[in-house]
Backbone as a ProteinNet text record, in pm:
[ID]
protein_1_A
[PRIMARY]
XXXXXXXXXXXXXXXXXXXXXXXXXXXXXXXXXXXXXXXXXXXXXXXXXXXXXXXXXXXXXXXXXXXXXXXXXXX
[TERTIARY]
84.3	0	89	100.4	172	92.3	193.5	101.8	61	184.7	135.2	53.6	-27.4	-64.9	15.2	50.3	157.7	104.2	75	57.2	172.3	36.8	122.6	99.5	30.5	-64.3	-166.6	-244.5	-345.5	-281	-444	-396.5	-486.4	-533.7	-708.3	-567.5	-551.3	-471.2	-507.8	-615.2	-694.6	-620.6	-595.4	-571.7	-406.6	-359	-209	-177.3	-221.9	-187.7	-215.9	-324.5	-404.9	-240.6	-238.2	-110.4	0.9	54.9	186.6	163.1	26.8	33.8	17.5	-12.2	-18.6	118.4	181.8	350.2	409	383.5	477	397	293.9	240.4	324.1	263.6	352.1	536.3	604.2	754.1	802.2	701.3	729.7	713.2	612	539	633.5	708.4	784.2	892.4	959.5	1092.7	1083.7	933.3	962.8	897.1	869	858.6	981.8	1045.7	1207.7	1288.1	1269.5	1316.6	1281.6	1162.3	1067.8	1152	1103.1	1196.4	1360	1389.7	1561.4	1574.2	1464	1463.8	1388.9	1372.3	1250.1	1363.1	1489.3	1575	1642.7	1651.7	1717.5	1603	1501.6	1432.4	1271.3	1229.8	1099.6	999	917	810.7	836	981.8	942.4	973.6	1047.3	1059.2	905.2	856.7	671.7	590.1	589.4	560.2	566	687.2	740.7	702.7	742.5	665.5	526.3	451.3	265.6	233.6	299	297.4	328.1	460.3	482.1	374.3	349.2	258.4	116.4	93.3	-45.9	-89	88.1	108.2	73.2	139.2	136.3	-5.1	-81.5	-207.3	-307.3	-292.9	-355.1	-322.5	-219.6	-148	-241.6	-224.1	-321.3	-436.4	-500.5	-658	-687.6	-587.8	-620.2	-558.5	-488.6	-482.7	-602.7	-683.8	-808.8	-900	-940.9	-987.8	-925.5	-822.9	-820.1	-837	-843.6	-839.2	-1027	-1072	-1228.4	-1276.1	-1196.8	-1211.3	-1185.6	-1278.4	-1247.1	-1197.7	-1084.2	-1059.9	-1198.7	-1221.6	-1310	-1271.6	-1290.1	-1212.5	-1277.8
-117.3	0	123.9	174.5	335.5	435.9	529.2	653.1	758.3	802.3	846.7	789	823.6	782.3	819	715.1	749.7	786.1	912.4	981.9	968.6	881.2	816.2	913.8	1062.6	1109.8	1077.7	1139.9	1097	1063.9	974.8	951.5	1001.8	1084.1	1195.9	1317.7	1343.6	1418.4	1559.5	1594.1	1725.6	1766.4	1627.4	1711.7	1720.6	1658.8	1643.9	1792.8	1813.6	1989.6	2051.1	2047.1	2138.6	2173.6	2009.2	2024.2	2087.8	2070.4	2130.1	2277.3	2338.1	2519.3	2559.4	2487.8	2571.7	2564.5	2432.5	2464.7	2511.7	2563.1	2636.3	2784.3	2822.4	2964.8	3001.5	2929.6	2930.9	2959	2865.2	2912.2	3012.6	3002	3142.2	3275	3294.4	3385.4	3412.6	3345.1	3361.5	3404.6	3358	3399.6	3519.8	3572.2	3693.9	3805.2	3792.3	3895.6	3910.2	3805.6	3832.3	3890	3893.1	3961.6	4121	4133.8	4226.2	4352.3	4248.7	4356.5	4400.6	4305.6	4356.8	4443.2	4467.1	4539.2	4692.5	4655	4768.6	4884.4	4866.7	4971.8	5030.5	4961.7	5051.7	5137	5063.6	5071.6	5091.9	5166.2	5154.1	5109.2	5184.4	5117.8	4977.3	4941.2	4781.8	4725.1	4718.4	4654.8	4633.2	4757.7	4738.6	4630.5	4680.1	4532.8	4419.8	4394.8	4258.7	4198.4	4304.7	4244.5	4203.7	4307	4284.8	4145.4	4115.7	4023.2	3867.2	3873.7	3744.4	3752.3	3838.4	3789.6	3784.6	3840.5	3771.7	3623.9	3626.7	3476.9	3329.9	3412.8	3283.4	3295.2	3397.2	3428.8	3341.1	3358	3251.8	3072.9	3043.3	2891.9	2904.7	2984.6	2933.8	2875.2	2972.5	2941.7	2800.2	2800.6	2667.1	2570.4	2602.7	2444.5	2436.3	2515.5	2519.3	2487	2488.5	2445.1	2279.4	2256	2154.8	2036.4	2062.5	2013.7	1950.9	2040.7	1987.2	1915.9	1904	1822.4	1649.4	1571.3	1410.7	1349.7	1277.7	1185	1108.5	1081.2	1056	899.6	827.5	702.8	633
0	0	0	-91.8	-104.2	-88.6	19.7	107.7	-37.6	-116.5	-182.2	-377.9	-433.6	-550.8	-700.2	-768.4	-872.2	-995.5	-1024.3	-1114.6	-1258.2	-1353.8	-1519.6	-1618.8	-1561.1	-1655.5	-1741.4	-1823.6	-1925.4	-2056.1	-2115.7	-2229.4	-2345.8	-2294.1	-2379.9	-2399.4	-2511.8	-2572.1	-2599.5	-2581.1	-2519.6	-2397.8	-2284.3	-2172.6	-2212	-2246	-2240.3	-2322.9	-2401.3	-2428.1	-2347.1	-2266.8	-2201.4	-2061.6	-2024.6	-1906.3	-1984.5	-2113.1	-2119	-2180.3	-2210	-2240.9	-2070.7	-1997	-1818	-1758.2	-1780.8	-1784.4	-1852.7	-1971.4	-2048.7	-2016.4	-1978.1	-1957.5	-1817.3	-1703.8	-1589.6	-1599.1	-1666	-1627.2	-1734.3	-1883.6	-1939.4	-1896.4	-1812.3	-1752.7	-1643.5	-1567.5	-1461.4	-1486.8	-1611.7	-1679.1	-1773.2	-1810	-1844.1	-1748.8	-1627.1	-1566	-1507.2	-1414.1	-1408.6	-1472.7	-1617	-1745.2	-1747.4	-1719.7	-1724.5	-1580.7	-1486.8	-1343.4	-1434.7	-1380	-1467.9	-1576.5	-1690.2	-1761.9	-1739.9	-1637.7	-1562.9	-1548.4	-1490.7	-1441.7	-1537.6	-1659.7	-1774.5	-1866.2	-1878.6	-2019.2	-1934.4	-1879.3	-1817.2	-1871.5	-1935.4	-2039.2	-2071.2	-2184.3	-2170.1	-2108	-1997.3	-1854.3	-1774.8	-1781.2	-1738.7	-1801.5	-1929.7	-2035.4	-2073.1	-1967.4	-2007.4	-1879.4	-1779.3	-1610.7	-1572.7	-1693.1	-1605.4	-1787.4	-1884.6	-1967.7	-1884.1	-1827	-1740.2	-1627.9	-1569.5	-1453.3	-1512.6	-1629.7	-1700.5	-1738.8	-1775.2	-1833.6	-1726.7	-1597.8	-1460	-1423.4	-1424.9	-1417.2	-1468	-1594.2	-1708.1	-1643.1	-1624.8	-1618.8	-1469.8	-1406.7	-1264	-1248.8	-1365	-1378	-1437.4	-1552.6	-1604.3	-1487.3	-1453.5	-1335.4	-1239.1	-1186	-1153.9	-1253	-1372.4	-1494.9	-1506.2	-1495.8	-1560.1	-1458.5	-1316.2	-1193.3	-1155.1	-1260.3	-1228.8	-1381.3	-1462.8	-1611.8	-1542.8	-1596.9	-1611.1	-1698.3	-1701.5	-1810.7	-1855.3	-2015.7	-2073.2	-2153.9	-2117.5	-2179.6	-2314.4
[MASK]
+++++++++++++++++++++++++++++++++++++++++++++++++++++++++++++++++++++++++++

């Protein structure tokens, strides 16, 4: 009996995009607001742009993991 459950992922190929645009929104989104701050001190405007773009981006990936957290595999 294992405490925790071993997650193989799906095999409904709807969701399997669905999981890799919320990881790729999420650490893109994270790596360009980091981008975004750092660029904030030379270049204001697109340093702003690039900061409230990444945190739109992690924004978005949040929701869908709440979205995709109440979807059923459909066999």
């Amino acid at each position: 009996m294992a405490f925790f459950k071993k997650y193989n992922g799906t095999t409904n190929a709807r969701l399997v995009r669905m999981e890799r645009a919320i990881w790729a929104l999420i650490y893109g989104g994270l790596l360009t607001a980091i981008l975004g701050y750092f660029t904030e001190h030379t270049q204001q405007k697109d340093g702003t742009a690039l900061y409230l773009a990444g945190a739109g981006a992690v924004a978005i990936g949040v929701v869908m993991i709440y979205i995709r957290s109440r979807l059923r595999e459909e066999n």
